[in-house]
C-alpha distance (Angstrom), angle and dihedral (degrees) to the residues before:
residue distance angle dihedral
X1 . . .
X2 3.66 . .
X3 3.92 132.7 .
X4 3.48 131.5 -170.6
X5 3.64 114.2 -173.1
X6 3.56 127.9 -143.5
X7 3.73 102.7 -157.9
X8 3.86 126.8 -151.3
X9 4.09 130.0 -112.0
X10 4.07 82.8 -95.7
X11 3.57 104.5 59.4
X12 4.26 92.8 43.1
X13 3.63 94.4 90.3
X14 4.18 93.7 58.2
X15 4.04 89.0 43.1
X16 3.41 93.9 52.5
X17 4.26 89.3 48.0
X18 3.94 86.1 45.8
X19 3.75 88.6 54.3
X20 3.66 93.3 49.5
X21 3.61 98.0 45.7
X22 3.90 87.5 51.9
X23 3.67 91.0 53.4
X24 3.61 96.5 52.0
X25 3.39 91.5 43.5
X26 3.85 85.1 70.5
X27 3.83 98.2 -90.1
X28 4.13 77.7 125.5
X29 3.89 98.2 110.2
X30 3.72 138.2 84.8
X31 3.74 86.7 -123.9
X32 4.14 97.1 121.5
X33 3.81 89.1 41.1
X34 4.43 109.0 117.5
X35 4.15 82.6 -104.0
X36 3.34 141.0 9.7
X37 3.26 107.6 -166.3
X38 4.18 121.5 78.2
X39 3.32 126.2 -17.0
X40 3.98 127.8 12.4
X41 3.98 112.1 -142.4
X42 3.94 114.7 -133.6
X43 3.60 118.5 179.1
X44 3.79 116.8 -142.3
X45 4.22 135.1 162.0
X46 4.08 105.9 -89.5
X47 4.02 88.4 -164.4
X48 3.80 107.4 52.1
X49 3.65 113.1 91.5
X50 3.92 115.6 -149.0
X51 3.76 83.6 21.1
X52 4.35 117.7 50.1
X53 3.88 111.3 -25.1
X54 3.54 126.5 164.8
X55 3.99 113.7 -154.5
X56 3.56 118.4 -153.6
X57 4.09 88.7 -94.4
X58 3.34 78.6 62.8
X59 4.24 95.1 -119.6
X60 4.07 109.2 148.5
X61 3.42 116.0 -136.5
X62 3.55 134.0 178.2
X63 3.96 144.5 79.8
X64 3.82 92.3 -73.0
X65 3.47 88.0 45.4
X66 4.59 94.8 54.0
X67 3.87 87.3 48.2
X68 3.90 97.2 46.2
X69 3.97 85.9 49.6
X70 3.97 91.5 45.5
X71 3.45 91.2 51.8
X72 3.67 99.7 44.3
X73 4.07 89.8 52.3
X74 3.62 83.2 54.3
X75 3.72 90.8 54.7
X76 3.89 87.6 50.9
X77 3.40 104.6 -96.6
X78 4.36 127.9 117.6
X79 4.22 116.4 -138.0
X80 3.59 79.0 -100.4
X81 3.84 97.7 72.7
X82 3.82 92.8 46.0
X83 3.39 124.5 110.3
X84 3.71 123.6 -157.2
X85 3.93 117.4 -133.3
X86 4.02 114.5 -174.2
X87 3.79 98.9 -132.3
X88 3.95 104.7 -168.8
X89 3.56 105.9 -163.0
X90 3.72 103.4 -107.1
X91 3.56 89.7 50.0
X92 3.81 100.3 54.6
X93 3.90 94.4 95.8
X94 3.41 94.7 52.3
X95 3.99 99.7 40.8
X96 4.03 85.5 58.8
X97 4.11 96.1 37.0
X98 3.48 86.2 54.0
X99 3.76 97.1 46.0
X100 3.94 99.4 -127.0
X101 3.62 88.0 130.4
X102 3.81 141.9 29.3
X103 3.38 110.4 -139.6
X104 3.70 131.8 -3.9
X105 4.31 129.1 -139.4
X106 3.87 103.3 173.2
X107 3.66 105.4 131.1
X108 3.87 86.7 -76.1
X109 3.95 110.5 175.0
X110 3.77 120.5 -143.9
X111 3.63 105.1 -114.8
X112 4.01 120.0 168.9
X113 3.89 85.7 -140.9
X114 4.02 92.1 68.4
X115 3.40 98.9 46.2
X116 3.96 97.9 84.8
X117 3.79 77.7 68.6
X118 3.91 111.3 36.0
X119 3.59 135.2 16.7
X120 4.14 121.2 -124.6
X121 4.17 130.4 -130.6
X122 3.68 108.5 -169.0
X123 2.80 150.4 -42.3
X124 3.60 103.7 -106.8
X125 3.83 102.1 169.3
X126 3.93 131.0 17.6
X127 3.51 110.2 -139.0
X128 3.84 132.1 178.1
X129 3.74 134.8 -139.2
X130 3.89 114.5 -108.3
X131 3.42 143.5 150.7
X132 4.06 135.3 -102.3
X133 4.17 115.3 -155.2
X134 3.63 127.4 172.0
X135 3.71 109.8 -81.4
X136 3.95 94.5 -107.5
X137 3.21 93.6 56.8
X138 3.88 123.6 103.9
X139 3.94 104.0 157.7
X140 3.73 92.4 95.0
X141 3.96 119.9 62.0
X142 4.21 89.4 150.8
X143 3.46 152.1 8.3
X144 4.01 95.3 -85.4
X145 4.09 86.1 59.4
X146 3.35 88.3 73.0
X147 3.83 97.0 74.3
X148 3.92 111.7 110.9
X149 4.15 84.4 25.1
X150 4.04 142.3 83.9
X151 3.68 132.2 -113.6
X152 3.46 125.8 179.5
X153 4.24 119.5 -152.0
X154 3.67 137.8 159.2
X155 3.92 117.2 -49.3
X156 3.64 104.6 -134.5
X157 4.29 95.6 30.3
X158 3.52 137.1 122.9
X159 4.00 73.6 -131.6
X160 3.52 93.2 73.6
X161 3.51 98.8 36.0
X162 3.75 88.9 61.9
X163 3.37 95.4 49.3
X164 4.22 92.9 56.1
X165 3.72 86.9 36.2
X166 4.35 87.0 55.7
X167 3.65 99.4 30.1
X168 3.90 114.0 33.2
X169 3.33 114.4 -178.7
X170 3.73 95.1 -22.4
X171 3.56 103.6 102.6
X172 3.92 129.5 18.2
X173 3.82 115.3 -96.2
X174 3.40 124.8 -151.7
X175 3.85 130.0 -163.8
X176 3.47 127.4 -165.6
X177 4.17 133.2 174.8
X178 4.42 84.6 -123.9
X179 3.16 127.0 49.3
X180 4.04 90.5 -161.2
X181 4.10 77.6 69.7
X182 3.60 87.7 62.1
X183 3.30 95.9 54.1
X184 3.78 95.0 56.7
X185 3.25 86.1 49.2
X186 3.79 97.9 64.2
X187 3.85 87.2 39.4
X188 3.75 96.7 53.9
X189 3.78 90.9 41.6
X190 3.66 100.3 -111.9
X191 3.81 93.2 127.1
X192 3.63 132.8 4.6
X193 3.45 106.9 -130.8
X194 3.66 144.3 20.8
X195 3.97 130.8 -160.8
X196 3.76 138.7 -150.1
X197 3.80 142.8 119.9
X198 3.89 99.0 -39.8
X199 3.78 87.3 -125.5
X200 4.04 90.7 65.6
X201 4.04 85.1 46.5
X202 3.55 89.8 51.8
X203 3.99 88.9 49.9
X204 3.75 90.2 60.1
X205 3.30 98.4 40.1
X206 3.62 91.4 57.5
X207 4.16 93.2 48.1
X208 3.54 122.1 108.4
X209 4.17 83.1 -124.2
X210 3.50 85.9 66.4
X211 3.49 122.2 14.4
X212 3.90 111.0 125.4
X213 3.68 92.6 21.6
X214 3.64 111.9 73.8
X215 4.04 135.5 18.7
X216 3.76 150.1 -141.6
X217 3.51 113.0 -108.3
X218 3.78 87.2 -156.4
X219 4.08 89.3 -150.4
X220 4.05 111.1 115.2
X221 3.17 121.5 -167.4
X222 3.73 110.0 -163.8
X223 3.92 134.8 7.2
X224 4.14 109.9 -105.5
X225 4.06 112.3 -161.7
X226 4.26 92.1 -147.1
X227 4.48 96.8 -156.6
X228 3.20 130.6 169.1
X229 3.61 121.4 -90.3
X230 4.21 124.5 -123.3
X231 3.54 131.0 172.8
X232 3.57 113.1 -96.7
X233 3.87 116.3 -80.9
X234 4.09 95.6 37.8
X235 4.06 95.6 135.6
X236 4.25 87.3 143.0
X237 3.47 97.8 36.6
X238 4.02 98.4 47.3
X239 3.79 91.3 50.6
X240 3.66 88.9 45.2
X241 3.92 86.5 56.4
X242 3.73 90.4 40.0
X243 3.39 89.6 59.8
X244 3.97 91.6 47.3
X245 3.70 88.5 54.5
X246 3.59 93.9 58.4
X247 3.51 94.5 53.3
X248 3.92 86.4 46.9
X249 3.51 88.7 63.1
X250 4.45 102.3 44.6
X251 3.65 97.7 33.0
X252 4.60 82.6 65.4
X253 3.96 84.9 -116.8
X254 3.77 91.9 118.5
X255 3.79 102.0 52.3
X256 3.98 87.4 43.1
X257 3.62 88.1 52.5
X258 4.17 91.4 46.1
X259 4.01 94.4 42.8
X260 3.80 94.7 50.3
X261 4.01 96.2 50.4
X262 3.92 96.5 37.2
X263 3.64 105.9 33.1
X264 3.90 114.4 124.7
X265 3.77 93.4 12.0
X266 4.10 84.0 101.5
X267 3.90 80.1 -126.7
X268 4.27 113.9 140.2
X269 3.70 112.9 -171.2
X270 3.90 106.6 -133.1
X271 3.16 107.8 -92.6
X272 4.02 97.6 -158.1
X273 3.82 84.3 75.3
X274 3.60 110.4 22.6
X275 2.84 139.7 118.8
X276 3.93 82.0 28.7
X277 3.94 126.4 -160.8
X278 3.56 116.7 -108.1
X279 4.28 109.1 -105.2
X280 3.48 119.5 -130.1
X281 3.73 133.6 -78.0
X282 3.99 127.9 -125.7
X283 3.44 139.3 148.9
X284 4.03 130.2 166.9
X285 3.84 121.4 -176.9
X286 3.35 134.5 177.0
């Protein structure tokens, strides 16, 4: 039997002490990592500008991208002995079940139905589902405007689950493996809308693909807790990220790593949850 407890606002302040403790205690090292020796394996999005993008000189960039790097060089390792994994999002299970990677920051929400698979670090940002339309556009101010219209998302998302869950069969979903597709999509007219984490909207927004053409809505609909995914079984390694995260967030890194990849999107992260304390970590097997 396994457990992996999500633990409450109240207990974040003795999880983050435990993590510390454990790290001074010399918990420090990549030691319990899959392999020590070259390169660690981080899976990220290679088609989400602002958030994991891959150009074609193959340099990531992108929010997801600055906190996998600041949490490997806590682990021990330099950029330099990182290796880039595209993690597409209905493939992030399997890319850590299978061990091809070690740990996975793709705008991966925190849902208590994945972890029977995969175990969660985090959160380190708090995002919230919105919706991107082309910049013309002012039929849709919300989620329930999209009745009688199409929106593509993620296949394999919480995002898209949402959207049948709120919607039915009143508007025409669309999934697709990219979410850069969907974007095209609402560009080229195919669909109307499309709907992630608002930060990932932002992201494109922002892009030089798309800036001009489409716009935030600005009108989330739920609160998505975007961790960082581990294969299942991580207890040492999740605290030992845990306690990265924190450190993320007092030594300025985090806000650095938020301005750079959101400014002039006219996105604001909400600050009522954000930057968010990373939950606890716990695992039992038998």
């Amino acid at each position: 039997m396994r457990r992996h407890a999500l633990l409450n606002h109240a207990t974040r302040a003795v999880v983050a002490a435990t993590c510390a403790f454990a790290l001074l205690a010399g918990c420090g090292s990549a030691d319990d990592l899959p392999h020590t020796a070259g390169a660690i394996r981080v899976g990220i999005k290679f088609d989400q500008p602002g958030i994991g993008l891959m150009d074609a000189e193959h340099h990531p960039t992108g929010l997801d991208v600055d906190v996998a790097a600041y949490i490997a060089w806590k682990l021990g390792y330099s950029p330099y002995e990182i290796e880039w994994v595209e993690a597409v999002s209905p493939q992030r299970e399997r890319l850590l079940m299978a061990g091809e990677v070690d740990f996975i920051v793709a705008t991966y929400t925190i849902l208590d139905e994945r972890l029977p698979l995969v175990d969660f670090a985090g959160p380190y940002f708090v995002a919230g589902q919105d919706l991107l339309v082309r910049a013309g556009d002012t039929s849709i101010a919300s989620v329930d405007d999209l009745r009688g219209k199409s929106v593509c998302s993620a296949s394999g998302t919480s995002s898209i689950e949402r959207l049948v869950t709120l919607l039915g069969d009143t508007a025409e979903i669309v999934g697709r493996d990219r979410l850069s597709d969907c974007a095209r999509m609402v560009v080229n007219g195919e669909v109307d809308a499309m709907s992630t984490d608002n930060i990932i909207l932002a992201g494109y927004a922002a892009s030089d693909d798309f800036f001009g053409k489409v716009r935030l809505v600005n009108a989330p609909f739920s609160q998505e807790p975007l961790g960082v995914g581990l294969p299942n079984g991580s207890m040492a390694l999740c605290e030992r990220i845990n306690y990265a995260l924190t450190e993320m967030v007092t030594d300025g890194s985090w806000q650095k790593f938020v301005d750079r990849h959101t400014g002039g999107s006219g996105y604001v992260p909400d600050a009522a949850v954000n930057p968010p304390a990373p939950i606890g970590c716990e695992t039992t097997a038998d």
